[in-house]
C-alpha positions in Angstrom: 114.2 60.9 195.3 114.1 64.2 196.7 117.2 65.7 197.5 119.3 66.2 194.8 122.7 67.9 194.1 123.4 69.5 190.8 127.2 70.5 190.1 127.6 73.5 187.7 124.2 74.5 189.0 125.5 78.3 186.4 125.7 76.7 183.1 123.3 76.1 180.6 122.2 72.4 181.1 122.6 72.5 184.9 120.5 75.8 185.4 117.5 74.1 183.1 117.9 70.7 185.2 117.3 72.4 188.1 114.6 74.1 187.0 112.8 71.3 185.5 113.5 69.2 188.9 112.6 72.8 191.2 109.2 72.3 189.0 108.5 68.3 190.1 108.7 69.2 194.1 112.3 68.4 194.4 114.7 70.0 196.6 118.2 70.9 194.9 121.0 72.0 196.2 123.6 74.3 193.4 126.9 73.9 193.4 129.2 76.3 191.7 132.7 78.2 192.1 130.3 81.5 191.9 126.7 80.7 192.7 126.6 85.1 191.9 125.8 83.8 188.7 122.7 81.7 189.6 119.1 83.2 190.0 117.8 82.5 193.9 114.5 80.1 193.9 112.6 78.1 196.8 113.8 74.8 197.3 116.9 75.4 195.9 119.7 75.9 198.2 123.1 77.5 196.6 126.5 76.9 198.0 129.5 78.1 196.4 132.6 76.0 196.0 135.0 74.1 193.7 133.8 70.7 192.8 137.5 69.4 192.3 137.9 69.9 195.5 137.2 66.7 196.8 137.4 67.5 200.6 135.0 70.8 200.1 132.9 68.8 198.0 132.1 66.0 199.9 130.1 67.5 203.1 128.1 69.6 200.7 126.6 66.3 199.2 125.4 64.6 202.4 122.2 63.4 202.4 121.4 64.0 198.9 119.5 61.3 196.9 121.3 61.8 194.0 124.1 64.1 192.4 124.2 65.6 188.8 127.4 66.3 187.4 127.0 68.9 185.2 130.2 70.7 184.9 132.6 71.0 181.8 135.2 67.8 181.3 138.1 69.9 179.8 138.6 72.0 183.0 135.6 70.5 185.3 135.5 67.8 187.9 137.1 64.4 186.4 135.2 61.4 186.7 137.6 59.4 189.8 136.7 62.9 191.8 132.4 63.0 191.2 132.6 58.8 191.9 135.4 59.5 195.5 132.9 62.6 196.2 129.7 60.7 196.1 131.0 57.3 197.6 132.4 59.8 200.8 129.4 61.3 201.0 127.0 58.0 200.8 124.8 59.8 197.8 124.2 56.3 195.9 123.3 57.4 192.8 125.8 59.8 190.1 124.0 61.4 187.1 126.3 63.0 184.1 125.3 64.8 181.5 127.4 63.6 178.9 128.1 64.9 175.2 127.4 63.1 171.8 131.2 62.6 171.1 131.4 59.2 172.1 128.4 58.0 170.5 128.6 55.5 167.5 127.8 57.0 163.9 128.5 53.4 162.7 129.9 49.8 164.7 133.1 51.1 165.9 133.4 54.8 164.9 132.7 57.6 167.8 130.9 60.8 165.9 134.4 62.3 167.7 137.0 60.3 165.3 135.1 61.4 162.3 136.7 64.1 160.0 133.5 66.6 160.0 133.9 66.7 163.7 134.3 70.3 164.4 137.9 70.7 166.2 136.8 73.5 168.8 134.5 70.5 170.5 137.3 67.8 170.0 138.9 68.2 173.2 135.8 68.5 175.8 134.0 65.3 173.7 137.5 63.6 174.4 137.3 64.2 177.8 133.6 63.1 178.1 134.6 59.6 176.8 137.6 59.2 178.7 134.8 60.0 181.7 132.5 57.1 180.5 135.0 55.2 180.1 136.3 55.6 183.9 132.8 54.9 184.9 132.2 52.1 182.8 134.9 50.0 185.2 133.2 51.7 188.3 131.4 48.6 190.0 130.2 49.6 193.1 128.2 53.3 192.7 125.0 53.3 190.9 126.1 55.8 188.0 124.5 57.1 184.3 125.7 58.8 181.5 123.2 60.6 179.9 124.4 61.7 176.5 122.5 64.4 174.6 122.0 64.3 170.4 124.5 66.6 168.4 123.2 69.6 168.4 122.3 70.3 172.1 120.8 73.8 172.6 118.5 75.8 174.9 115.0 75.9 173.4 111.4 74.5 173.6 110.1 72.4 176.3 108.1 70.1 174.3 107.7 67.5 176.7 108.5 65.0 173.5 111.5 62.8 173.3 113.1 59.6 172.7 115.7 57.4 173.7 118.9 55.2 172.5 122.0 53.6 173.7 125.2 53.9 172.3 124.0 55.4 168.6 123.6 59.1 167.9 119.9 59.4 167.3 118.8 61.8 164.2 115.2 62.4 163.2 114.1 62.2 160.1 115.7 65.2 158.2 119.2 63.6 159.8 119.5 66.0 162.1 120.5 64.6 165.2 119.6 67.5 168.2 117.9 67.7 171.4 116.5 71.5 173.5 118.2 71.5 176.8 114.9 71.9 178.0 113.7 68.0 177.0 117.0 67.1 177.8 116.4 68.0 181.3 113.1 66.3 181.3 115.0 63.1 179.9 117.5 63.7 183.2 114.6 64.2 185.6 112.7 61.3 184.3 115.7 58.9 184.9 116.3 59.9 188.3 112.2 59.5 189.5 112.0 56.3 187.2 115.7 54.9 187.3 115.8 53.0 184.2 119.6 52.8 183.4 121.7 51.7 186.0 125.3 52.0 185.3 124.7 52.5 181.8 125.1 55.3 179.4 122.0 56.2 177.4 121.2 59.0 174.7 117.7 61.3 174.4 117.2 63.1 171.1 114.1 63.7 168.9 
């Protein structure tokens, strides 16, 4: 794939997955309600708009390979509008970066419906799983959740991680986190080696 569209090319995990796909040869195009805030590279192609708005949205993701959602889900494009946009469009393939709310701390429990979860995050990690959850009954568009670990910062590029499903990963203090930076490698590895088709998945160290 070599055409890929990244919405919320401004934020923190968008900006670095461009970067690390800018850095394979890839051509991305940013997509932002002010692309002012993004720094001008080759191969990457900026275009300002609202990704909620579906009609807007739509001829801006022709031709691409493959579309990143990377936007907020309290507030950001909702999962029915990223799976209308890229069907309209004909990209076949939806990336999301996804948060560690809805993954399992035991069989059953959601890290998000545990009492140490931090209340200022309980509303966005809500959102994210009622997005999985929409595209868990999605049948027709190639899609994958990519959840990060807990603690999901920018930092190093290591170039190390490793994968799970539905289980927050920790390492072997217990502390479940991930850089953005191998996050993005995680993201960029999936799309060049598609490995998890209509699943969600987790990277953490």
């Amino acid at each position: 794939m070599s055409n890929i569209a990244i919405l919320g090319i401004t934020g923190r995990a968008g900006s670095r997955i461009a970067t690390e796909l800018l850095q394979r040869g890839r051509r991305v195009t940013g997509i932002a309600r002010n692309t002012a805030k993004a720094e001008a590279k080759p191969s990457l192609n900026l275009q300002q708009a609202d990704a909620m708005q579906l009609d807007a949205l739509v001829p801006l993701l022709r031709g691409h390979d493959a579309v990143i959602s990377s936007t907020h889900f309290a507030g950001g494009i909702d999962a029915a509008t990223a799976i209308a946009a890229a069907k309209k469009a004909g990209v076949p393939r939806l990336l999301v970066v996804g948060g560690a709310g809805s993954l399992e701390v035991a069989p059953g429990k959601a890290l998000v419906d545990t009492p140490e979860f931090p209340a200022a995050y309980k509303t966005e990690a809500l959102a994210g799983r009622a997005f999985l959850e929409t595209l868990r009954a999605e049948k027709e568009l190639d899609w994958t959740f990519i959840s990060p670990s807990a603690f999901f910062e920018p930092g190093e590029r290591t170039g190390g991680y490793r994968l799970g499903a539905d289980q927050l990963l920790a390492d072997a203090n217990g502390k479940s986190w991930i850089s953005m930076e191998d996050y993005a490698i995680a993201m960029a590895d999936e799309i060049e080696k598609p490995a998890h088709s209509r699943r969600r998945f987790t990277v953490g160290y």
